[in-house]
TORTI-332247 format. One line per 4 residues: their letters; for each residue y, z, x of N, C-alpha, C, O. Coordinates in Angstrom, 2 decimals. Atoms other than C-alpha are relative to their C-alpha. Layout:
TORTI-332247
a = Y:Z:X:Y:Z:X:Y:Z:X:Y:Z:X; ...
END
This chain:
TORTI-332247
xxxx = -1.12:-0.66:-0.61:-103.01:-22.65:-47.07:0.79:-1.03:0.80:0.18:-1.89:1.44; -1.50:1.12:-0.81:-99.59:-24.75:-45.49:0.49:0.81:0.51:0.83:1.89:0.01; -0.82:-0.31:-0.94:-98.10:-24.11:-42.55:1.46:-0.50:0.02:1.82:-1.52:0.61; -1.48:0.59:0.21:-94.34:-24.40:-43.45:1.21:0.77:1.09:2.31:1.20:0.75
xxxx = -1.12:-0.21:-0.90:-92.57:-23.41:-40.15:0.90:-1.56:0.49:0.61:-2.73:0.25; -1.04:1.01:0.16:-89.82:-25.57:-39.30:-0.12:-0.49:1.34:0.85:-0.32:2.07; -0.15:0.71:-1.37:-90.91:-27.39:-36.08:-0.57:-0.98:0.24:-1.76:-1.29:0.19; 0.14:1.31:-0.63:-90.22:-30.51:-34.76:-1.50:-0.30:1.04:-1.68:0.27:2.12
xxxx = 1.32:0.13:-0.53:-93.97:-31.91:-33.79:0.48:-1.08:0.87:-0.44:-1.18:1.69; -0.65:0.66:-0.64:-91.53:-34.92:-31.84:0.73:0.86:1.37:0.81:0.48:2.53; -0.87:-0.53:-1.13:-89.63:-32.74:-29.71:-0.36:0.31:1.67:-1.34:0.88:2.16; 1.03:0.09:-1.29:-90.03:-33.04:-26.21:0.30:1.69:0.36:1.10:2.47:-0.17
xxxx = -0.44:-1.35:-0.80:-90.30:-29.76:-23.90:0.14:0.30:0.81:-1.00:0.50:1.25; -0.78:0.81:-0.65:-88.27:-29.85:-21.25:-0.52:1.47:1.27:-0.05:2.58:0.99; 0.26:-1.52:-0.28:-89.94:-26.96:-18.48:0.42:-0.35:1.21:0.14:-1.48:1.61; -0.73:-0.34:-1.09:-87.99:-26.03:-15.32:-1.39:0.44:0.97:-2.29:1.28:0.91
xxxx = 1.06:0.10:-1.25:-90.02:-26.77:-12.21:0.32:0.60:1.15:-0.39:0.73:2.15; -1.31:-0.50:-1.56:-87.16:-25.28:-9.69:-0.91:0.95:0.87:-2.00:1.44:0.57; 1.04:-1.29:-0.87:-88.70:-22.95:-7.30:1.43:1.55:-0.14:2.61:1.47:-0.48; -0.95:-1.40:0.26:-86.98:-19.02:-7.36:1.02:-0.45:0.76:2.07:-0.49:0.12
xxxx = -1.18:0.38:-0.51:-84.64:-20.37:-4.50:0.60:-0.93:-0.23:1.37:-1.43:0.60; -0.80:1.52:0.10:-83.46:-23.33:-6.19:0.92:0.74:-1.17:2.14:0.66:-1.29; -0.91:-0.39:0.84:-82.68:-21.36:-9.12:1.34:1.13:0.01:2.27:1.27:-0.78; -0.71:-0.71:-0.21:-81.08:-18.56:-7.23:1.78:-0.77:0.73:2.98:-0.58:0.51
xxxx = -1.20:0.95:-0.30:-78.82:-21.04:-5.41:1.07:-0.89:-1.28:2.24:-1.25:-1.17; -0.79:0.71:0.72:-78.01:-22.82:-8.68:1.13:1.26:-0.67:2.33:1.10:-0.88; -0.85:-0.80:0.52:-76.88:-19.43:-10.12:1.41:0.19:0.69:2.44:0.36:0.04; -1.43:-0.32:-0.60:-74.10:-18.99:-7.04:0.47:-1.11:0.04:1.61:-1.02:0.48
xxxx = -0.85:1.47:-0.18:-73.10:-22.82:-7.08:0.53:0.80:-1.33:1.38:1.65:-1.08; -0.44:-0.41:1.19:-72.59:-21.78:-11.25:1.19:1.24:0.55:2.39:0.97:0.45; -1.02:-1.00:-0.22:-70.78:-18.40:-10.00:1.18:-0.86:0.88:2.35:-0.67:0.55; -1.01:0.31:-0.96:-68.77:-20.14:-7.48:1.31:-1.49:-1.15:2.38:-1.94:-0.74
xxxx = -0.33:0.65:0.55:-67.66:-22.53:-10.25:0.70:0.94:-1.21:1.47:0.18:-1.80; -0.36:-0.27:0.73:-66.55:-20.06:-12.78:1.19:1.35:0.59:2.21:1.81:0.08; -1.68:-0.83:-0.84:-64.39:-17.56:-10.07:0.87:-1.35:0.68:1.95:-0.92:1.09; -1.10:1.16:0.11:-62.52:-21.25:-9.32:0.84:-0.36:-1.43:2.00:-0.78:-1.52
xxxx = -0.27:0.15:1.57:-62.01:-21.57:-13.00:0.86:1.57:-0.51:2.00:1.57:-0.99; -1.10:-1.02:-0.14:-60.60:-18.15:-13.21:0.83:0.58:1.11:1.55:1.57:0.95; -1.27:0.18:-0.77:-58.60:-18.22:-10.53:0.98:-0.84:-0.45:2.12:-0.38:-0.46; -1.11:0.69:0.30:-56.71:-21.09:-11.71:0.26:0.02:-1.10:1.05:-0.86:-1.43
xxxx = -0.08:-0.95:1.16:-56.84:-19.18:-15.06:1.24:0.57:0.39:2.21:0.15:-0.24; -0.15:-1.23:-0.65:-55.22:-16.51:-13.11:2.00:-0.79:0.26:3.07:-0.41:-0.22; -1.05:0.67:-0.26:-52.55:-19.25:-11.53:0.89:-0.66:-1.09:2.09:-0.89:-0.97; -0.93:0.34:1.05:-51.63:-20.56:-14.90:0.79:1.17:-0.96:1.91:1.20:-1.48
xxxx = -1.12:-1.19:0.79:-50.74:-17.36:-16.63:1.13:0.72:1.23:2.03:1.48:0.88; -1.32:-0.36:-0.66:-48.47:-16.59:-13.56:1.05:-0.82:-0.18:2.22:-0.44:-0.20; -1.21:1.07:0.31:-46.67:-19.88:-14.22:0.47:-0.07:-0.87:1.61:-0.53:-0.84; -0.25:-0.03:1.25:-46.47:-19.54:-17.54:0.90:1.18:-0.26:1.83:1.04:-1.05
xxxx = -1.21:-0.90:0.16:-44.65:-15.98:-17.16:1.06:0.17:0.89:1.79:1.16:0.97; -1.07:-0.05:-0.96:-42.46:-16.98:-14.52:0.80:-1.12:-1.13:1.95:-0.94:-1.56; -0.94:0.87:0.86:-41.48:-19.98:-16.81:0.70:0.80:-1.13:1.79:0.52:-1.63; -0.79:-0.77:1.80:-40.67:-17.53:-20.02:0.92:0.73:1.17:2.12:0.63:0.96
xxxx = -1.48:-0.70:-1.01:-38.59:-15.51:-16.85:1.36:-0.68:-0.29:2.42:-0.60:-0.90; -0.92:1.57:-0.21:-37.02:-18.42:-16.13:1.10:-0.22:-1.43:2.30:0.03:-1.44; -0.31:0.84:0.71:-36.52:-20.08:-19.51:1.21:1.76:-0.96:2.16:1.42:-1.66; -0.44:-1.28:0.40:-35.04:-16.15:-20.78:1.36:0.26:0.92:2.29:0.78:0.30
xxxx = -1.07:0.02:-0.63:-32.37:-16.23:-17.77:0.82:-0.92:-0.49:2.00:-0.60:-0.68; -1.00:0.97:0.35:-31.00:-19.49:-18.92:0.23:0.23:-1.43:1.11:-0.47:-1.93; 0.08:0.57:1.30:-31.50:-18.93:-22.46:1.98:-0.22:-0.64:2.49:-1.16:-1.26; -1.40:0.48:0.15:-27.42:-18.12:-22.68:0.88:-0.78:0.70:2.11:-0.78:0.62
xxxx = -0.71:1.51:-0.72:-26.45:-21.00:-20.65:0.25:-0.96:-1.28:-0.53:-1.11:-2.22; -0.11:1.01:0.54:-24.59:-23.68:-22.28:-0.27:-1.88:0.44:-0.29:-1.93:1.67; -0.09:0.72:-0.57:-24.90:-27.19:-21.64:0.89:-0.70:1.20:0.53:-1.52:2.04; -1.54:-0.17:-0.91:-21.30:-27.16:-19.71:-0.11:1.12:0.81:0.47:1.25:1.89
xxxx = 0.08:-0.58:-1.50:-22.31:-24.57:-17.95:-1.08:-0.02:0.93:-1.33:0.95:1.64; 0.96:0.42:-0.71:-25.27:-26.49:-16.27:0.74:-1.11:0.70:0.30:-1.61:1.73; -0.91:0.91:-0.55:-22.58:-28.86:-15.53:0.67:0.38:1.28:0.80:-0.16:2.38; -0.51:-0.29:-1.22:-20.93:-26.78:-13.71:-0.51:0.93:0.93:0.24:1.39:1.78
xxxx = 0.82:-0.84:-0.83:-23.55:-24.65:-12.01:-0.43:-1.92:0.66:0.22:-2.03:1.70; -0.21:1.06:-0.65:-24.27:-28.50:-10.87:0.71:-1.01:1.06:0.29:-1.98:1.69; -0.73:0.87:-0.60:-21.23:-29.56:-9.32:0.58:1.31:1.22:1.34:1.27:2.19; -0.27:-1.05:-0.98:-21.07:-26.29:-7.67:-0.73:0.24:0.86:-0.38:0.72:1.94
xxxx = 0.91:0.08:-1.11:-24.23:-26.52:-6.14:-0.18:-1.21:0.62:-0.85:-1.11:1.65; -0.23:1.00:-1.20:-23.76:-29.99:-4.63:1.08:0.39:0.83:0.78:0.01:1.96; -0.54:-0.17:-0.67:-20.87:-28.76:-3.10:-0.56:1.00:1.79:-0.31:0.97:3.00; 0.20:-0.91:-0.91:-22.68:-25.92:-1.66:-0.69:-0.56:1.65:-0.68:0.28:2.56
xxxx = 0.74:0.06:-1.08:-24.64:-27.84:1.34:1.46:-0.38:1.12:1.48:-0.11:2.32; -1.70:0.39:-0.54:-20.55:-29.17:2.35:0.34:1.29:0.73:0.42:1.48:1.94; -0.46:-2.01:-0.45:-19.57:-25.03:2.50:-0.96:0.06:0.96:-0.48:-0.19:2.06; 0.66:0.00:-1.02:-22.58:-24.71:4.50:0.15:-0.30:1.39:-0.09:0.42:2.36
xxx = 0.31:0.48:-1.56:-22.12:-27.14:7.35:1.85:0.19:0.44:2.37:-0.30:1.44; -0.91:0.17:-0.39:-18.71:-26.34:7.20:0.77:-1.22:-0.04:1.51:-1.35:0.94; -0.68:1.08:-0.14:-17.21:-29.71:6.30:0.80:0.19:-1.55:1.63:-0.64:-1.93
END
């Protein structure tokens, strides 16, 4: 009779020595690493639909009229101080 299961007689085996509070701590370092990760999840899909806002307000802008939304808003800090 042959034993034909498929296992590596090389392989090392790698056994977790941690104590319960090492592993409970590693779990909230891990948690505290994956609500940072979706948070700034969170921060990129707001940027991302403020940019399609954005890029949807200008979409009928011409190039001439960035020109002159340009030369109208350097003026504006002049109007401001009054000069």
């Amino acid at each position: 009779m042959f034993d034909l299961k498929a296992v590596n007689p090389n392989a090392l085996v790698k056994i977790d020595t941690r104590t319960s509070e090492e592993v409970i701590e590693s779990i909230a370092d891990q948690s505290k690493i994956v609500s940072q990760a979706l948070a700034a999840d969170q921060i990129m899909q707001s940027l991302k639909k403020l940019l399609l806002e954005v890029s949807a307000h200008f979409a009928g802008f011409s190039p001439g009229s960035f020109a002159r939304m340009r030369s109208i808003a350097s003026i504006i800090p002049r109007i401001a101080s009054g000069g």
